[in-house]
Backbone as CSV, one residue per row, in Angstrom:
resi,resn,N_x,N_y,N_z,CA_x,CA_y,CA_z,C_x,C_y,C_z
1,UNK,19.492,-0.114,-13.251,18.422,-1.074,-13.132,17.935,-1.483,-14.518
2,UNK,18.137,-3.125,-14.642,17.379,-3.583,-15.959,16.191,-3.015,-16.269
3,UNK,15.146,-3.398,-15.094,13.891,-3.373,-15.469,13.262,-2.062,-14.326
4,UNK,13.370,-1.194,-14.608,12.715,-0.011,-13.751,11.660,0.225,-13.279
5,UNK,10.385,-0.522,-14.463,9.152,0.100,-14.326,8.534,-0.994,-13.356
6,UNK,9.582,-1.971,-13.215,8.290,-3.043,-12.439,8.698,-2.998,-10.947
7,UNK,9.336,-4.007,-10.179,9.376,-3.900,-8.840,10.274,-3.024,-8.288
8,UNK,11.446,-2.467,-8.840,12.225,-1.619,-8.457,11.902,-0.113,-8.887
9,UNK,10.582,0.285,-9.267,9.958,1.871,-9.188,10.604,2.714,-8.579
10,UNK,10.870,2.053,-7.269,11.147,3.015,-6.061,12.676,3.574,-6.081
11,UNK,13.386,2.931,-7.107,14.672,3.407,-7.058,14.323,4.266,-8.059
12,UNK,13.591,4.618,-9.483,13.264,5.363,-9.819,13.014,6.955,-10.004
13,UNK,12.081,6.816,-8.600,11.333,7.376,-7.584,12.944,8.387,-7.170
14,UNK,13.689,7.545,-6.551,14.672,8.394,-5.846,15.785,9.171,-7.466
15,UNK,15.757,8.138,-8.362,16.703,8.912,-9.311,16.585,9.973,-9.818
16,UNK,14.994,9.998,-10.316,14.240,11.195,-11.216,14.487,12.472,-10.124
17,UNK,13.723,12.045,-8.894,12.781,13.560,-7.918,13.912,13.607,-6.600
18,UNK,14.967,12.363,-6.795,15.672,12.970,-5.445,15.285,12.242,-4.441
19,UNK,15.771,12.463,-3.136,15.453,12.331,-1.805,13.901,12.754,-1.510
20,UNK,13.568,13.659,-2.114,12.255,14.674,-1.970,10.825,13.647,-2.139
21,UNK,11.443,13.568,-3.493,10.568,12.645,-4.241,10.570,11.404,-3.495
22,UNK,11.470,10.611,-3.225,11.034,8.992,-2.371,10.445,9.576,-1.190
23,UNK,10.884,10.126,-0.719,9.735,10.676,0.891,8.371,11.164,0.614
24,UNK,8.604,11.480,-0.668,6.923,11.887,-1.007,6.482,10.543,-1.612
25,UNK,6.436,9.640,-1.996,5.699,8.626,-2.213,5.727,7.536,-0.981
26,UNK,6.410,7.852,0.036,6.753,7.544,1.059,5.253,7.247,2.308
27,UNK,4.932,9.505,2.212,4.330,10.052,2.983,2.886,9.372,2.104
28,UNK,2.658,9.661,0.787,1.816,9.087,0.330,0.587,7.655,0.367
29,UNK,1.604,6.776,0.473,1.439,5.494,0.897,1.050,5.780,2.277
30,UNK,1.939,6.031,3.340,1.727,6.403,4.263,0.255,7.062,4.906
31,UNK,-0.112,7.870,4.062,-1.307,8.657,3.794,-2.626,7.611,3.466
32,UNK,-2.166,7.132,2.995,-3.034,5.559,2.746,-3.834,4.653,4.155
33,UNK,-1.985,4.530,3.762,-2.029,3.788,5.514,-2.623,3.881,6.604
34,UNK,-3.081,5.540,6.719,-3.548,6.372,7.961,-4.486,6.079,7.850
35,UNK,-5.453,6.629,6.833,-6.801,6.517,6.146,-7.458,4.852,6.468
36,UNK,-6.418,4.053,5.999,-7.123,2.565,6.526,-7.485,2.269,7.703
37,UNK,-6.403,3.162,8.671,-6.572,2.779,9.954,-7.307,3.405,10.821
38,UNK,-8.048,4.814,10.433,-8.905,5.337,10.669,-10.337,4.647,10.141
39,UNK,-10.842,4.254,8.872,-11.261,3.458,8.702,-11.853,2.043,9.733
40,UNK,-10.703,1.542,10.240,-10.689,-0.111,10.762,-11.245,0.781,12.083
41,UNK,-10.863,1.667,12.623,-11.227,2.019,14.128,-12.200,2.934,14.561
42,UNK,-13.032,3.327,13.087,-14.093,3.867,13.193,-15.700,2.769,13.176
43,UNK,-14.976,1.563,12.225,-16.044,0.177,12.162,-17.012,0.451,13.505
44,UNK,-18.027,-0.040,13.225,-18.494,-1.021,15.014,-18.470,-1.947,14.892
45,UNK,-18.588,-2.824,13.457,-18.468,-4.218,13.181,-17.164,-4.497,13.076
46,UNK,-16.811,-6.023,14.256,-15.792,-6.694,14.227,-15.135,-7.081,12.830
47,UNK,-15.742,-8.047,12.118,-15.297,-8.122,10.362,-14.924,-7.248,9.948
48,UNK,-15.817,-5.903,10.030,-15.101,-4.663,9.268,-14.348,-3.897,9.679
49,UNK,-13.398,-3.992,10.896,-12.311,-3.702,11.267,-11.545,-4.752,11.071
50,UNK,-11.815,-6.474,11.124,-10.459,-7.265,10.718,-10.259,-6.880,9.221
51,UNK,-11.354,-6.902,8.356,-11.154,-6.865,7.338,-10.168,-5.460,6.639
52,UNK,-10.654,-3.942,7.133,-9.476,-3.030,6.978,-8.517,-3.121,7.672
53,UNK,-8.115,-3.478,9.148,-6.877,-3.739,9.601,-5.705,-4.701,8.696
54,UNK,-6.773,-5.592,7.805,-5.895,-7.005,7.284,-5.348,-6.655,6.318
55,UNK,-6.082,-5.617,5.502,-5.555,-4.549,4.569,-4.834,-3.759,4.526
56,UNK,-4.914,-2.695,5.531,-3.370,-1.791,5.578,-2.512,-2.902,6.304
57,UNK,-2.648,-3.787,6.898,-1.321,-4.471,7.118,-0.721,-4.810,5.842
58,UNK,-1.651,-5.137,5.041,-1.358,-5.708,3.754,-0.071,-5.363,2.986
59,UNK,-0.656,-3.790,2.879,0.189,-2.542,2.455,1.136,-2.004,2.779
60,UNK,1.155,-2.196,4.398,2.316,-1.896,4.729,3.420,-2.754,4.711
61,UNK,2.955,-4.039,4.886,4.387,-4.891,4.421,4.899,-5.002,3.052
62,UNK,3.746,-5.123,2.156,4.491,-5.100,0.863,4.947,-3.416,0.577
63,UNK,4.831,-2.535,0.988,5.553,-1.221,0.904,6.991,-1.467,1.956
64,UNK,6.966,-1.748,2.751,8.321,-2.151,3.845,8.918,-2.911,3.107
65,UNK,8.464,-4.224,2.474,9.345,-5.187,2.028,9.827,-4.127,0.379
66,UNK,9.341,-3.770,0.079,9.726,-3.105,-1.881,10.363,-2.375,-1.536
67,UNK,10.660,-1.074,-0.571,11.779,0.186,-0.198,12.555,-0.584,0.598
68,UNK,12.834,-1.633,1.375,13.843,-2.680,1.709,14.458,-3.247,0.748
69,UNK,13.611,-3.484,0.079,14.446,-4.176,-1.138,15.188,-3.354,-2.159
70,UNK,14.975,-2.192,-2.155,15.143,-1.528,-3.096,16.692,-0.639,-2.402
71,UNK,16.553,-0.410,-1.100,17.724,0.425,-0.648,19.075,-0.877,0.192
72,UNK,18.555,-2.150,-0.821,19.853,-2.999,-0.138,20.022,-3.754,1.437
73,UNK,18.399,-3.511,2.474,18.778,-4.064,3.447,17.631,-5.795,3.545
74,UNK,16.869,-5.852,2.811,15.900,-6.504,2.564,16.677,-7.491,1.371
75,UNK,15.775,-9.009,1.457,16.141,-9.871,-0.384,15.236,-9.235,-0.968
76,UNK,15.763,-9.528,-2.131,15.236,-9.189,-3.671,14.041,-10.420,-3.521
77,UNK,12.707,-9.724,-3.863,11.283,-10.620,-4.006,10.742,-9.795,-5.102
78,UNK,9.561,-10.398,-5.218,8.661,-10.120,-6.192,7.548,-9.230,-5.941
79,UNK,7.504,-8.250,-4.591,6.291,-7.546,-4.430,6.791,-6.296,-4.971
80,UNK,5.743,-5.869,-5.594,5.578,-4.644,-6.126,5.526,-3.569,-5.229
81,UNK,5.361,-2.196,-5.213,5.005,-1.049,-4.166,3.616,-0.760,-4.669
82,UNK,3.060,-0.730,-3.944,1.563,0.019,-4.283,1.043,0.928,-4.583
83,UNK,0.089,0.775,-5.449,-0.061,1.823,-6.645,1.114,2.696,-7.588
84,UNK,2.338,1.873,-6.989,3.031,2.831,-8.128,3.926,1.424,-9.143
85,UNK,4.128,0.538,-8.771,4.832,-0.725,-9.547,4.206,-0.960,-10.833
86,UNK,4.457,-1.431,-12.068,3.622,-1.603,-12.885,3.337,-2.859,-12.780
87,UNK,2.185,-2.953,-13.243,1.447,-4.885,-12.728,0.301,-4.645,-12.881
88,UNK,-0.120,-5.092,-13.755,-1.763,-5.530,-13.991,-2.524,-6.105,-13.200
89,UNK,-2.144,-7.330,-12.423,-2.156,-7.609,-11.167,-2.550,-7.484,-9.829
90,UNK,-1.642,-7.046,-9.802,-1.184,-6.217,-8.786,-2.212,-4.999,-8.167
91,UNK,-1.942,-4.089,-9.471,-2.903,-2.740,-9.317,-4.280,-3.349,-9.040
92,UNK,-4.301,-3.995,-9.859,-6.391,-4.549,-9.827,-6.229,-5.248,-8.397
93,UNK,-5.730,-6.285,-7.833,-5.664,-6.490,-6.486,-5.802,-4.939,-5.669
94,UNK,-4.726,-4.500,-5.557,-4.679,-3.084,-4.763,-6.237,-2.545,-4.632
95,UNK,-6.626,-2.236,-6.281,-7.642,-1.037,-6.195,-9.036,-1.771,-5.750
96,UNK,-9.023,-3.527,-5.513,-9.778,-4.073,-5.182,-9.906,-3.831,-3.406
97,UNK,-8.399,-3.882,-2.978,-8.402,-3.692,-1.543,-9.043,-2.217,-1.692
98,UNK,-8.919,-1.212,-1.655,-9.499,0.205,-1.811,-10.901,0.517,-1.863
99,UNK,-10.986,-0.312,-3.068,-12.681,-0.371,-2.931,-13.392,-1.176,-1.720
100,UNK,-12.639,-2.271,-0.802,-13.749,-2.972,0.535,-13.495,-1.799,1.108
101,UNK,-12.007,-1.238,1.617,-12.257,-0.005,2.514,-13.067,0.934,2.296
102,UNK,-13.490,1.485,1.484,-14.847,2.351,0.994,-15.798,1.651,1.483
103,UNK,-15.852,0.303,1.216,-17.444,-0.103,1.266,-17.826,-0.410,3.326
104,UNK,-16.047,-0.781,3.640,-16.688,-0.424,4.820,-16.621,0.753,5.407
105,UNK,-16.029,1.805,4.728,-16.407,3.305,5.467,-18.064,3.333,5.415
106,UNK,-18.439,3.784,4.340,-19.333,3.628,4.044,-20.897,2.607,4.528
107,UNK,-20.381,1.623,5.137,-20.780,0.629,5.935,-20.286,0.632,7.347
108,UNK,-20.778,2.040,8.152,-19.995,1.425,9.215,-20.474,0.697,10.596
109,UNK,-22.007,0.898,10.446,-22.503,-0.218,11.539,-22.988,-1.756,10.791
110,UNK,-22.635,-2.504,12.148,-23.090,-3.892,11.641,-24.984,-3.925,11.378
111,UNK,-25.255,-5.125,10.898,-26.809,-5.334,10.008,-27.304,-5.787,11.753
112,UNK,-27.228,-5.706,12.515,-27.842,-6.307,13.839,-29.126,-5.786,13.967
């Protein structure tokens, strides 16, 4: 791989740590994933379940589409994997999604 550190991480991921290692950033993300969706279904407010549902969907496609792309069954695009791709971008998007899910944990009845 030309460029390692940016959208193709994930092959990385498998060269350095193995099989072990991609399933653990795998489960990770994954771990994410859970957390959002616990999150979205703990809300009482409608918004603040579209709004975390719209988010781990978010995540999960651009994580589906980057390990697709990366193991040959997916095209080659431009999304990064989350939190681990390098991207200035990117990350600040991400850690922006991270921070509404906090704010609606944290928020979890509506102002009624």
């Amino acid at each position: 791989m030309p460029e390692q550190h940016t959208d193709f991480i994930f092959t990385v991921a498998g060269e350095e740590f193995g099989f072990l290692g991609s399933v653990t950033v795998v489960l990770l993300l994954g771990v994410v994933l859970l957390r959002g969706l616990k999150i979205a279904r703990q809300c009482e407010d409608r918004f603040g379940t579209l709004v975390a549902g719209t988010i781990v969907c978010w995540f999960a496609f651009q994580t589906f589409i980057n390990v697709g792309m990366t193991i040959g069954i997916m095209p080659i695009t431009g999304l990064p994997l989350p939190f681990v791709s390098y991207g200035g971008t990117a990350t600040f998007a991400n850690l922006i999604a991270i921070g509404l899910l906090q704010a609606i944990r944290v928020r979890r009845q509506s102002f009624n």
